[in-house]
N, C-alpha and C positions, 0 to 999 in steps of 0.2 A: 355566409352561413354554411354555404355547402365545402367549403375550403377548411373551417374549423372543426366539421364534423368525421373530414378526412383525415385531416390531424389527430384526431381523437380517436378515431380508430386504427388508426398506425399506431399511435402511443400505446393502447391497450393489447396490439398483437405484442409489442416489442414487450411490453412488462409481462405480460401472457409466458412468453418464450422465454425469458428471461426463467421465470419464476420455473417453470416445468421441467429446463435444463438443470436448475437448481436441485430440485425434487429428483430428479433421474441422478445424480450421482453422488448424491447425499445417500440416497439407497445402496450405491453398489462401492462404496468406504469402504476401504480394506481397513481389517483392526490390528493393528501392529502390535504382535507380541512384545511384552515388558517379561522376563524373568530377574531374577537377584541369586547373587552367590554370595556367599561365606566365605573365605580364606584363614585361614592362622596364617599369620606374617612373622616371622624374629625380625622383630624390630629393635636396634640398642638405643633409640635414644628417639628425640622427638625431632632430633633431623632427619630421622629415617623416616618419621613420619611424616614427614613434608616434601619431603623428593616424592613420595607416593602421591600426597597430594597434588604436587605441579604438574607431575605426569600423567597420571592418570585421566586426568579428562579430555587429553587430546587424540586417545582412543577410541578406535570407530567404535561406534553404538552406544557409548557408556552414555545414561541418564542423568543419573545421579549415583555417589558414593559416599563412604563414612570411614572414615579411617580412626581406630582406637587402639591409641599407642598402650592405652594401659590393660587392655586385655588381648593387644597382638592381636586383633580381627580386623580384617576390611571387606566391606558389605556394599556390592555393587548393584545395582540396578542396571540393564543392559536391554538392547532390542535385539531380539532372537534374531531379525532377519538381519541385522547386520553384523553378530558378533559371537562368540559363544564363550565355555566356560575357557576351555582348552587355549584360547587367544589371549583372555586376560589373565590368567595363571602364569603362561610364558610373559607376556607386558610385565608385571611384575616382578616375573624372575632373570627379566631382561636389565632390572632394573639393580641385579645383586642382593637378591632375598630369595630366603627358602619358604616356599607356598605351599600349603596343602591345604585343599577344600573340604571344609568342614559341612558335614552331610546332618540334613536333620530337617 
């Protein structure tokens, strides 16, 4: 009996400690900025809009993107701490297109 009750309180420090360490850094979560930009792209044809897509996601930070060949925009989602506008604007125009950030 006194062998089970030992057990049973080791088991309740471990979940104890377990749970508390849980709590202590669930609190101090860093919240990772998400921003999104706009671009006008010339784009001639919807190969050009597909080189953007292949490419585009294997740049640092990018979340999520949308590429629309019919109004020439691509709208990127990006994490500030790893990336900014300036980075994907050249990605882009790395890519043989003219870019300019559409403000609004």
């Amino acid at each position: 009996m006194k062998q089970i009750t030992k057990n049973l309180k080791t088991a309740i420090m471990a979940l104890s400690l377990v749970v508390l360490t849980t709590i202590a850094f669930a609190g101090n979560k860093d919240v990772k900025k998400v921003d999104t930009v706009v671009f006008k792209v010339e784009m001639d044809c919807m190969g050009c809009a597909g080189k953007i897509e292949k490419n585009l996601p294997y740049e640092k930070g990018v979340k999520n993107f949308k590429v629309d060949f019919k109004n020439q925009k691509v709208s990127i989602t990006y994490k500030a701490d790893k990336t900014n506008k300036d980075n994907l604007k050249k990605a882009i125009e790395k890519l043989k297109f003219k870019v300019e950030e559409i403000k609004g």
